[in-house]
C-alpha positions as a Markdown table, in Angstrom:
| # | Residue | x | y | z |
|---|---|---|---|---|
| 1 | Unk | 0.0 | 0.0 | 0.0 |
| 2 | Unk | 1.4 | 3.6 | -1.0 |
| 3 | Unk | 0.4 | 6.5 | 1.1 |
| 4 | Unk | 0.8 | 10.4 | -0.6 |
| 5 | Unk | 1.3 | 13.4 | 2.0 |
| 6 | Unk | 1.2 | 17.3 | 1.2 |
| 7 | Unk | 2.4 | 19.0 | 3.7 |
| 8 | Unk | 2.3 | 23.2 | 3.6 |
| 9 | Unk | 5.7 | 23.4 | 2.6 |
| 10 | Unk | 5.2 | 20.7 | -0.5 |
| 11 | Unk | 6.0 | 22.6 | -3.5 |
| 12 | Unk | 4.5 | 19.9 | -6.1 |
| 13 | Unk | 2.4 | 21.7 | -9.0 |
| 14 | Unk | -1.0 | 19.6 | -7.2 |
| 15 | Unk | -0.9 | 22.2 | -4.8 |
| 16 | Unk | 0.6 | 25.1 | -6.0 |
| 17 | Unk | -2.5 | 26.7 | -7.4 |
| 18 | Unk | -4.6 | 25.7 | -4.9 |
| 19 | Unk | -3.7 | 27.2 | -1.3 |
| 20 | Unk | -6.1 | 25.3 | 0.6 |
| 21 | Unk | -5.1 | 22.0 | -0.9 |
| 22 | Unk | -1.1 | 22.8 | -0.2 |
| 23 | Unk | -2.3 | 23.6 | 3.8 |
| 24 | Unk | -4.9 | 21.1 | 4.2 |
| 25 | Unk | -4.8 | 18.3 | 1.6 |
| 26 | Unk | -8.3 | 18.9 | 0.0 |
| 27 | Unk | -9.2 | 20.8 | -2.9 |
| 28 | Unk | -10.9 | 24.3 | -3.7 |
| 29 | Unk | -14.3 | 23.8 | -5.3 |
| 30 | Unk | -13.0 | 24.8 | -8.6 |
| 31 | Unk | -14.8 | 28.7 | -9.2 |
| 32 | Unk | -12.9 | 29.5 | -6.1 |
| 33 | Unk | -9.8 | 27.4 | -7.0 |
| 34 | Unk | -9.4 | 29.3 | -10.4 |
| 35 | Unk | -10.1 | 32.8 | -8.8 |
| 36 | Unk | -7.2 | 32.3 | -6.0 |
| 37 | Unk | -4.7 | 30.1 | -7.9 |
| 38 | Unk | -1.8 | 32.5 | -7.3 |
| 39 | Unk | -2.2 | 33.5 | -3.6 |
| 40 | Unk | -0.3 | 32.5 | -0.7 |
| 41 | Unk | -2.6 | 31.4 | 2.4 |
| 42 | Unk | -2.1 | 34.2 | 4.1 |
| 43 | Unk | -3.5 | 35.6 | 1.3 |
| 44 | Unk | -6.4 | 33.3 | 0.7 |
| 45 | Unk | -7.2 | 34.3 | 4.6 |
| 46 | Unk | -7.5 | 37.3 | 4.5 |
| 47 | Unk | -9.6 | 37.6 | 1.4 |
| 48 | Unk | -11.8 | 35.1 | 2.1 |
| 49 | Unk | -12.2 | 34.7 | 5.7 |
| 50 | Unk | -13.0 | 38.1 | 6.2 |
| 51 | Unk | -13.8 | 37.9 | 10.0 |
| 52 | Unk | -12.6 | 41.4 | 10.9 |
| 53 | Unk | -14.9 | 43.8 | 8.7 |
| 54 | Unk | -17.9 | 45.4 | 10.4 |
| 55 | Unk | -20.5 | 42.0 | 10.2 |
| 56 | Unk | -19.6 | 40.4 | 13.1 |
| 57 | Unk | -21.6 | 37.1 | 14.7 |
| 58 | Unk | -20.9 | 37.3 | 18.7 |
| 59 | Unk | -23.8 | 34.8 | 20.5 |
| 60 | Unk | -25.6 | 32.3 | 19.2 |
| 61 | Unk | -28.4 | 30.0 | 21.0 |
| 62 | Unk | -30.7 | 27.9 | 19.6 |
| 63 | Unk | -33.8 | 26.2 | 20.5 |
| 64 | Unk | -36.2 | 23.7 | 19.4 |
| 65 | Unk | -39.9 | 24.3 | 19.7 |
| 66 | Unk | -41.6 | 21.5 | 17.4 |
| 67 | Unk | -40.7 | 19.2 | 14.9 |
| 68 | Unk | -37.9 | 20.1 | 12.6 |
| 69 | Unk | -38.5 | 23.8 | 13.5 |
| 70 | Unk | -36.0 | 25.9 | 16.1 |
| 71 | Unk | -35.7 | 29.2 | 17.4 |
| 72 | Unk | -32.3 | 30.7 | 16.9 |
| 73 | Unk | -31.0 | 34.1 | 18.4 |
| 74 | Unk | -28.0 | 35.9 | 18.3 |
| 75 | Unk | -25.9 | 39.0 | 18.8 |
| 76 | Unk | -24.8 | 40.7 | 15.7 |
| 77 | Unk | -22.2 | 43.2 | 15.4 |
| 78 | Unk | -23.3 | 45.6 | 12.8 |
| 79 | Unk | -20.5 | 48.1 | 12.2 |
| 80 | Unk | -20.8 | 50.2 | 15.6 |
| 81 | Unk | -23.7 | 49.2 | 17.3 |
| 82 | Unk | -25.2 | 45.6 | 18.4 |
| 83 | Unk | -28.0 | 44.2 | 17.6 |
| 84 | Unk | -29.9 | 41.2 | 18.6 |
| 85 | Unk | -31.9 | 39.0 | 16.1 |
| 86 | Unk | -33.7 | 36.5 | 15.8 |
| 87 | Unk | -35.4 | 34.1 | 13.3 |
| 88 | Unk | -38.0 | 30.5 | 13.2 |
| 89 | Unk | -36.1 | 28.2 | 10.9 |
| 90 | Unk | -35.7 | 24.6 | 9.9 |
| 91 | Unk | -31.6 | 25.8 | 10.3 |
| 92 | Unk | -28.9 | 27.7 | 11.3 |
| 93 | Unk | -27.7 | 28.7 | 7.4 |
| 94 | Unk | -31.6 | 29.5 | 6.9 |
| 95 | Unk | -31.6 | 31.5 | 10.4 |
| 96 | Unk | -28.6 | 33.2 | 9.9 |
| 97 | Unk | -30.0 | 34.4 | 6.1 |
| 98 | Unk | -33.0 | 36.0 | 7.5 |
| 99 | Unk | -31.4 | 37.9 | 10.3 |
| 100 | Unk | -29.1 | 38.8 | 7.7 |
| 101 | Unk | -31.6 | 40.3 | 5.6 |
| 102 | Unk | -33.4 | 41.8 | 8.3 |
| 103 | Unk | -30.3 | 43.8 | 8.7 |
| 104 | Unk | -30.3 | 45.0 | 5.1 |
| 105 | Unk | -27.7 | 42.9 | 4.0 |
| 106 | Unk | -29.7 | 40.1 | 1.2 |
| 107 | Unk | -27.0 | 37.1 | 1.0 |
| 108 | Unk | -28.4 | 34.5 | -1.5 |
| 109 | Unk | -26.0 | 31.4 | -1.4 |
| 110 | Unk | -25.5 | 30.4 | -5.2 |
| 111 | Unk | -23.1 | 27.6 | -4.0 |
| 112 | Unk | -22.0 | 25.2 | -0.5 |
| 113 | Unk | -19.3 | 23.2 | 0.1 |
| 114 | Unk | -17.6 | 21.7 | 3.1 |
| 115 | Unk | -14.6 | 19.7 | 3.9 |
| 116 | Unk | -13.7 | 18.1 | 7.1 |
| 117 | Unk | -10.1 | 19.2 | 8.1 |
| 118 | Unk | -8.9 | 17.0 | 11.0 |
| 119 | Unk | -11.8 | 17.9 | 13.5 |
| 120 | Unk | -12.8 | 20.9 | 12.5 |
| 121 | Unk | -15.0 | 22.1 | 9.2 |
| 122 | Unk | -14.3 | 24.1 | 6.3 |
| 123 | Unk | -17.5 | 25.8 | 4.4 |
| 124 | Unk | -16.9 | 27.1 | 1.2 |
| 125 | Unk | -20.2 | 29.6 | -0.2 |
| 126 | Unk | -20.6 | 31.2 | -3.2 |
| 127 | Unk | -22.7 | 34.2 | -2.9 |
| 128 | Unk | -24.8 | 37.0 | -4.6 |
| 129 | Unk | -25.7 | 40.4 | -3.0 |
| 130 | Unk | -26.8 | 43.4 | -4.9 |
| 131 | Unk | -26.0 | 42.4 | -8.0 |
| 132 | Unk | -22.7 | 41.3 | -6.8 |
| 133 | Unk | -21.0 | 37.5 | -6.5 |
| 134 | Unk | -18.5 | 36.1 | -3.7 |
| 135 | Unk | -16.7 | 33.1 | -2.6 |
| 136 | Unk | -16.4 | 33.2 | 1.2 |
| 137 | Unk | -14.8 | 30.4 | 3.6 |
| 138 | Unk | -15.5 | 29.7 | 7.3 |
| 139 | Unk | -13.5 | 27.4 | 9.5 |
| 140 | Unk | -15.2 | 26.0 | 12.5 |
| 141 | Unk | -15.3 | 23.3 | 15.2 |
| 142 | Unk | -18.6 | 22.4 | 13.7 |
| 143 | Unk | -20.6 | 22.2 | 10.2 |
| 144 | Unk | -23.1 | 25.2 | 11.6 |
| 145 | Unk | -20.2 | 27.2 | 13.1 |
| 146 | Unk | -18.0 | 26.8 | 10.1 |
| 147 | Unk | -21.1 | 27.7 | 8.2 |
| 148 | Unk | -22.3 | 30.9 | 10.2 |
| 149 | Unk | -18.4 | 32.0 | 9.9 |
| 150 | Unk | -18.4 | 32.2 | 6.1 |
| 151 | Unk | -21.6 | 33.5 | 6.1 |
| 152 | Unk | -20.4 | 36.7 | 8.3 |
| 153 | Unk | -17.5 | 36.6 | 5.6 |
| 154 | Unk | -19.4 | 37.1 | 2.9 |
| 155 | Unk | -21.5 | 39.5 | 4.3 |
| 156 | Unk | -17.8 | 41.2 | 5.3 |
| 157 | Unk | -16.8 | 40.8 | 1.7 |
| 158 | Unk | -19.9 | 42.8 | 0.1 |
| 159 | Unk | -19.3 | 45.1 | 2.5 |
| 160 | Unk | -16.6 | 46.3 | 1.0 |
């Protein structure tokens, strides 16, 4: 039996147009693999995991009141003031679109992916708003978290 390993610092072509792939051993869905092909991860990071723009997600509780329907609630950062929200939803990604729009911000995901990486979750979105189209990541502990994260990206990312 033959075994392969990438590791970050494996400068084999596989990887080299893919940064997630060279840190993480999986591929890009291949829009977003073709848009970042050239970028560094710190790179990648930064444009797509845009955690630090003025959408931020602080709380998040959730809670079931009947079959396959929850309540969720949480604590939005929405550039200087707080706001909570809340939503009825079959799920978080359906939750976190309608407080999102409540907010003025109308993110229509186009496109999902996710990855397990080790024991945490990659979410990859591609995303329309105004007109406008983004690929966004999130990296969690869980499928929601990793989920809500690149959600708040791409909100981050039209934001610019």
């Amino acid at each position: 039996m033959t075994f392969n390993f990438a590791f970050a610092s494996d400068s084999s072509t596989a990887f080299a147009a893919d940064p997630f792939a060279a840190r993480h051993g999986k591929s890009l869905p291949a829009g977003l693999r073709s848009e970042c092909s050239a970028m560094s991860w710190n790179e990648f990071e930064s444009t797509y995991a845009a955690m630090n723009g003025p959408i931020r997600l602080g709380a998040w509780s959730t809670e079931k009141i009947a079959p396959g329907r929850w309540t969720f609630e949480a604590t939005l950062g929405l550039g200087e003031r707080i706001a909570k929200a809340s939503a009825t939803a079959t799920g978080a990604i359906s939750a976190m679109t309608s407080m999102l729009y409540d907010a003025g911000i109308s993110l229509e995901i186009l496109s999902f992916h996710q990855h397990q990486i080790g024991h945490r979750t990659a979410t990859f979105i591609f995303t329309e708003c105004g007109g406008r189209r983004s690929w966004a990541m999130g990296i969690g502990e869980t499928a929601t978290e990793s989920s809500l994260r690149a959600m708040t990206s791409a909100a981050n990312r039209f934001s610019n």
